[in-house]
C-alpha positions as CSV (number, residue, x, y, z in Angstrom):
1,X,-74.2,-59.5,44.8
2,X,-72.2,-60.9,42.2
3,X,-73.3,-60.2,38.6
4,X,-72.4,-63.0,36.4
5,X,-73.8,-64.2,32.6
6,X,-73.3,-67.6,30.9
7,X,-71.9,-67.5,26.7
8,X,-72.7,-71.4,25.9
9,X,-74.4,-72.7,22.4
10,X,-75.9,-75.6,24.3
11,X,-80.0,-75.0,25.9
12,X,-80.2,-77.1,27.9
13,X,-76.8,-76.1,29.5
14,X,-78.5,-72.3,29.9
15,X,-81.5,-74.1,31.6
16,X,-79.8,-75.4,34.2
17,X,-77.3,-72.7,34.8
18,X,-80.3,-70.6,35.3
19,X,-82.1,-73.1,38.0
20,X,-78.9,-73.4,39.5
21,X,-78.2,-70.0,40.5
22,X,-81.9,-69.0,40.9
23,X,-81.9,-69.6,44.9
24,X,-78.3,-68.5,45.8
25,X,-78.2,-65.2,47.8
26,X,-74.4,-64.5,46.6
27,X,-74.4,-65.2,42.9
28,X,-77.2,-63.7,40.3
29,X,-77.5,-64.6,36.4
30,X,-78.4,-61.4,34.9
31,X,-78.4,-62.9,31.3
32,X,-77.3,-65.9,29.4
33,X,-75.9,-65.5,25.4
34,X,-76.0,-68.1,22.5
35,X,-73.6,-65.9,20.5
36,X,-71.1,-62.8,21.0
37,X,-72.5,-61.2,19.0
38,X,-75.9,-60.8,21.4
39,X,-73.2,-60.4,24.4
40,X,-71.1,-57.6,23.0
41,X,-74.1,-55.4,22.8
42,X,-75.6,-56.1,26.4
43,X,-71.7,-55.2,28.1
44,X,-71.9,-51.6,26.5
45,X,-75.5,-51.4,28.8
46,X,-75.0,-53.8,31.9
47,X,-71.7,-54.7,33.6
48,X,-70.8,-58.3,34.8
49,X,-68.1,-59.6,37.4
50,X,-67.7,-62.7,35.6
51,X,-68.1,-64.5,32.1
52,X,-68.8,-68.3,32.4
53,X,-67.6,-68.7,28.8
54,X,-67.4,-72.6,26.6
55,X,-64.8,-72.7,24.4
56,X,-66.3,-74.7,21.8
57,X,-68.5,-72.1,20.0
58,X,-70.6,-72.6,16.6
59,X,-70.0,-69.2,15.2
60,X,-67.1,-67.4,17.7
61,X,-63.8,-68.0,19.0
62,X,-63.4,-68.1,22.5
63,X,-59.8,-66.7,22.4
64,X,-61.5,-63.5,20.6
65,X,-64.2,-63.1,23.1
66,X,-61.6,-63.1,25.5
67,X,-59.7,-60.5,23.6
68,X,-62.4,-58.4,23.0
69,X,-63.8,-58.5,27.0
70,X,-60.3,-58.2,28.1
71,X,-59.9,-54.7,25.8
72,X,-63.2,-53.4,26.3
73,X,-64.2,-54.7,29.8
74,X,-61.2,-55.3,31.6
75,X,-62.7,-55.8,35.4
76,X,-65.0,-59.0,34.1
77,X,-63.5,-61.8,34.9
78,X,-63.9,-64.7,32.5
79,X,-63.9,-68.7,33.4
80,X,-63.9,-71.4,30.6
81,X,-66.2,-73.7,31.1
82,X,-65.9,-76.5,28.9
83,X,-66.1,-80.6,28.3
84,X,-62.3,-80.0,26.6
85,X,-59.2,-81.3,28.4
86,X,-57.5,-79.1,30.5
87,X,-54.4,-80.6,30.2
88,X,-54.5,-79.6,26.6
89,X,-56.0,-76.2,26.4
90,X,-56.1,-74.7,29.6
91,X,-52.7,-73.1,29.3
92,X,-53.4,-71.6,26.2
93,X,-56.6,-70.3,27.5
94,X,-55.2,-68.7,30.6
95,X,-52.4,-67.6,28.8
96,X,-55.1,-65.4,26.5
97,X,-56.7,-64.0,29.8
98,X,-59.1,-66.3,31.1
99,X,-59.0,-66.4,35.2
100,X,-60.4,-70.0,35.5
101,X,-60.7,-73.5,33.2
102,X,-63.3,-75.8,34.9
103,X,-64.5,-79.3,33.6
104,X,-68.3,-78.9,33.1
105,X,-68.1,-82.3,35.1
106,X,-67.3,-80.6,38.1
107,X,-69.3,-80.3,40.9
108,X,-71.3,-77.0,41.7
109,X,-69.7,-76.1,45.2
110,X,-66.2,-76.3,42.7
111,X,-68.0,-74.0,40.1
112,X,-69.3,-71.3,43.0
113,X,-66.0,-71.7,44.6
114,X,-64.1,-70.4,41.3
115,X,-66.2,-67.8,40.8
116,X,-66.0,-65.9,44.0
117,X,-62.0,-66.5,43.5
118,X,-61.7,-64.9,40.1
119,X,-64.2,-62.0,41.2
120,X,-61.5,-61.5,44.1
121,X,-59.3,-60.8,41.4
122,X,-58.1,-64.4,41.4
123,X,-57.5,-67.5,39.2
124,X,-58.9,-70.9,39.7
125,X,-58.0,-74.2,38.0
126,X,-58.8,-78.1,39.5
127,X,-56.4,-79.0,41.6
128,X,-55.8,-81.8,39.3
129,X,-54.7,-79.3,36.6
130,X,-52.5,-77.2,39.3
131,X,-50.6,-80.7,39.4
132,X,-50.0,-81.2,36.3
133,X,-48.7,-77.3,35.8
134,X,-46.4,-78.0,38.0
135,X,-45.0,-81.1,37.6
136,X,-43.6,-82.2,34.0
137,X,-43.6,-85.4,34.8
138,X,-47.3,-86.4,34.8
139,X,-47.1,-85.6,31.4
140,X,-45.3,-87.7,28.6
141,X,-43.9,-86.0,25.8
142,X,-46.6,-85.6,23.6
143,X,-49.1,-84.0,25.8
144,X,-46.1,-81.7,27.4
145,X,-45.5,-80.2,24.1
146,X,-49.5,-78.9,23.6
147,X,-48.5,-76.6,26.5
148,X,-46.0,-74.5,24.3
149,X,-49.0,-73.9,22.1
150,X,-49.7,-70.2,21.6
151,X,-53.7,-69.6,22.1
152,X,-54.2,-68.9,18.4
153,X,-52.5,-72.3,17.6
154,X,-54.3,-73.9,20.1
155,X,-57.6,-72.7,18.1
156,X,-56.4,-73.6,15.2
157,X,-55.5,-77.3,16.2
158,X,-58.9,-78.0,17.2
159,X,-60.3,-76.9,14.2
160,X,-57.6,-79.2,12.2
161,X,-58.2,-82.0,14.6
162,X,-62.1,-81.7,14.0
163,X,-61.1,-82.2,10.2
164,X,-61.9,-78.8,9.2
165,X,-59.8,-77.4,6.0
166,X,-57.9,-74.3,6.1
167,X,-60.5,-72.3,3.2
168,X,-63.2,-73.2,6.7
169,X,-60.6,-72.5,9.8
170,X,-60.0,-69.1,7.5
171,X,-64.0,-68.4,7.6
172,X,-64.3,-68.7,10.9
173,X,-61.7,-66.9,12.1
174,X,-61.5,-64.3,9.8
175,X,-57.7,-64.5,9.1
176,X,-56.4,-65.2,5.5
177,X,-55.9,-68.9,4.4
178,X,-51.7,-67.9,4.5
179,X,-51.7,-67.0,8.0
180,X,-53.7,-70.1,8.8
181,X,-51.4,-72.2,7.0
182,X,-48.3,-70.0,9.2
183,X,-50.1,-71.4,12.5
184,X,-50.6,-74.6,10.9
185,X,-46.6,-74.9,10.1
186,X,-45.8,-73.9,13.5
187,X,-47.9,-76.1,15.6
188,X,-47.3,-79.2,13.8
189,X,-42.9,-78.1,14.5
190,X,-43.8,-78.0,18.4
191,X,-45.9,-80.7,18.5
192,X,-42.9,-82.7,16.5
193,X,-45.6,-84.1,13.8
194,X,-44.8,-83.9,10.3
195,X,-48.1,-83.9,8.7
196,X,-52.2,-83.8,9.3
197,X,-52.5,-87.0,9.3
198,X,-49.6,-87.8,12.1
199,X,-51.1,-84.8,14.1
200,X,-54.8,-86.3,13.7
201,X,-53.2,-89.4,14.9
202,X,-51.4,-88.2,17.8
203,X,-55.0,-86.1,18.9
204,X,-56.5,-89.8,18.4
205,X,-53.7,-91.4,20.9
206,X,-55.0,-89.2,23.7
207,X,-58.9,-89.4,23.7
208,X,-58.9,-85.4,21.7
209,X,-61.2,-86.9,18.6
């Protein structure tokens, strides 16, 4: 039986995770988490193959949950599961140690199918995403250059593109406002933008606000 637990902010997401899962003979949810810091506490007691894990949390970072699980429990496997674009933070994301990014649009046969692959000590992206890894040109410029993105910079653009200041970015990542302002320097210079506004703008041109 594979053990697996859902981290998501949304109810009525663990609702029907929870009915999903409820008949299959293969797949069991022992427990589903609002926040890490209810999760953190259950892994020291109970062990899980896999994580099913949204990125966009309302009081953690994903890339430190993944940090954290990967230090502390480094045979759960972990799959972002998120209505964000893979194209723009999947790399990041599997660069940080995530085994899977799925599209919460995608069907369930996809979702079962990635989970027995990453408990098989695999990885599983779309096929759509594989693509687009491996072929440059599907992207232009732009949306190429988000790939170079280092997963803390990734973090932090979201946050910028969601309009957040750097004093609130700081807060909720619990870095100081100078290295914040480091990641924000360093983003904008690979993503060839010379300001907030030109980067808010760019997000804009491809559906990310």
């Amino acid at each position: 039986m594979i053990k697996i637990a859902l981290l998501d902010p949304h109810p009525v997401v663990h609702k029907g995770f929870k009915a999903f899962f409820r008949k299959s003979e293969r797949i069991r949810v022992i427990n589903t988490f609002f926040r890490a810091k209810d999760l953190y506490p259950f892994l020291e007691k109970r062990s899980i193959d896999a994580l099913i894990l949204e990125m966009e949390l309302v009081e953690d970072s994903a890339f430190e949950i993944i940090k954290t699980i990967k230090e502390k429990h480094s045979k759960t496997s972990i799959i972002i599961y998120t209505g964000l674009p893979q194209k723009i933070y999947g790399i990041s994301f599997l660069k940080a140690g995530a085994a899977g990014y799925l599209p919460k649009k995608v069907s369930k046969k996809v979702l079962i199918e990635a989970i027995y692959k990453v408990v098989g000590n695999g990885y599983h992206i779309t096929s759509n995403f594989a693509n687009d890894i491996g072929n440059n040109l599907s992207f232009s410029k732009p949306k190429n250059l988000y790939r170079a993105l280092s997963p803390r910079e990734s973090e932090v653009f979201k946050m910028l593109i969601e309009g957040k200041r750097n004093f609130e970015i700081s807060s909720s990542l619990n870095l100081n406002p100078k290295t914040i302002n480091t990641y924000k320097t360093r983003l904008m210079r690979k993503l060839d933008v010379e300001n907030p506004i030109d980067l808010f703008q760019q997000a804009k041109n491809y559906n990310l606000v």
